[in-house]
C-alpha positions as CSV (number, residue, x, y, z in Angstrom):
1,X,0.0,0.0,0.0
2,X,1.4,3.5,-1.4
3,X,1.7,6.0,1.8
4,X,3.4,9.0,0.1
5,X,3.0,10.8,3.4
6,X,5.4,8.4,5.2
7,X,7.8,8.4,2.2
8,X,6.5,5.0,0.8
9,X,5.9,5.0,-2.9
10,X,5.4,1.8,-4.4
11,X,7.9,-0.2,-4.3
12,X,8.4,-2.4,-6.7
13,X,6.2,-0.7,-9.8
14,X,7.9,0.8,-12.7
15,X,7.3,5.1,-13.5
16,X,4.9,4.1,-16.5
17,X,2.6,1.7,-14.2
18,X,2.9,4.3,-11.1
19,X,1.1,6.4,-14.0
20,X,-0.6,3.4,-14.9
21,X,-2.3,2.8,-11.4
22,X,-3.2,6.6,-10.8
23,X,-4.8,6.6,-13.9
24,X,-6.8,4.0,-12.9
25,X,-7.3,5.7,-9.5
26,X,-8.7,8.6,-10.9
27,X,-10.9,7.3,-13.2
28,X,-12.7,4.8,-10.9
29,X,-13.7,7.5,-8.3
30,X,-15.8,9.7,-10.5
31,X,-17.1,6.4,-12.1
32,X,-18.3,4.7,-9.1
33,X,-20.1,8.0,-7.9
34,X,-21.6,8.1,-11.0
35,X,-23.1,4.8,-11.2
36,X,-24.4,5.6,-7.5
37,X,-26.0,8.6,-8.9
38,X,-27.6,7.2,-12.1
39,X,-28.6,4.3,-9.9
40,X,-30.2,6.8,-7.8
41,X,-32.4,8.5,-10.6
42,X,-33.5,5.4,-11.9
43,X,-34.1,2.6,-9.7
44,X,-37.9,4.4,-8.5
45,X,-38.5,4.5,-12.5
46,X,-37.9,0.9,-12.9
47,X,-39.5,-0.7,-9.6
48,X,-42.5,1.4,-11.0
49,X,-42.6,-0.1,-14.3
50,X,-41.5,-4.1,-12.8
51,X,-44.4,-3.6,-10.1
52,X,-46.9,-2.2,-12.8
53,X,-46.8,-5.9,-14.3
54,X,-49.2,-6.7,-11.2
55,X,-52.4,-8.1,-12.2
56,X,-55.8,-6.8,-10.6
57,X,-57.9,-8.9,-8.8
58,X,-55.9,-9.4,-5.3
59,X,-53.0,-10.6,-6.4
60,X,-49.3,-9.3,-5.2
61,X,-46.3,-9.3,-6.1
62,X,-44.6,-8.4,-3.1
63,X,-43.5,-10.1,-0.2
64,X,-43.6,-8.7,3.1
65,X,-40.8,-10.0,5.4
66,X,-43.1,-11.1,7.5
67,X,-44.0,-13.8,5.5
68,X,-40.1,-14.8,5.3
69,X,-39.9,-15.1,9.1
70,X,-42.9,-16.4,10.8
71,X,-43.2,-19.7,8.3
72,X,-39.5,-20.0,6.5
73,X,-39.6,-22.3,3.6
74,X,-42.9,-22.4,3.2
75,X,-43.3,-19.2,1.0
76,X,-39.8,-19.8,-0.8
77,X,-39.7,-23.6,-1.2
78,X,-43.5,-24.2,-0.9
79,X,-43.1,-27.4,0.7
80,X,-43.4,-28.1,4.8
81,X,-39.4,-28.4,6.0
């Protein structure tokens, strides 16, 4: 691990991949932020659209936790266990 504060800078890595490796450094900050983001915008849209697919007439497609921990199994594998 690179601590240039403490006089450590990678030992063992050549000047082109030091440049290399910051590179990459840089670039996957601002990319992971951005997928948060657009993740952000999105995901209401497309719960929205998967939860639309629900037919009337009582039925649901969503499953309360509830149902996961007072009978586990019996929702999931629809057998007794």
């Amino acid at each position: 691990m690179a601590l240039p504060a403490l006089g450590v800078h990678h030992p063992g890595l050549t000047s082109w991949e030091r440049r290399y490796t910051l590179g990459c450094k840089f670039s996957a900050i601002p990319l992971f932020l951005t997928g948060i983001w657009s993740g952000w915008l999105i995901l209401p849209n497309i719960l929205h659209a998967l939860t639309s697919f629900t037919p009337s007439g009582g039925s649901s497609n969503i499953i309360h936790a509830t149902d996961y921990l007072t009978q586990p199994g019996h929702k999931v594998c629809g057998d007794q266990l």
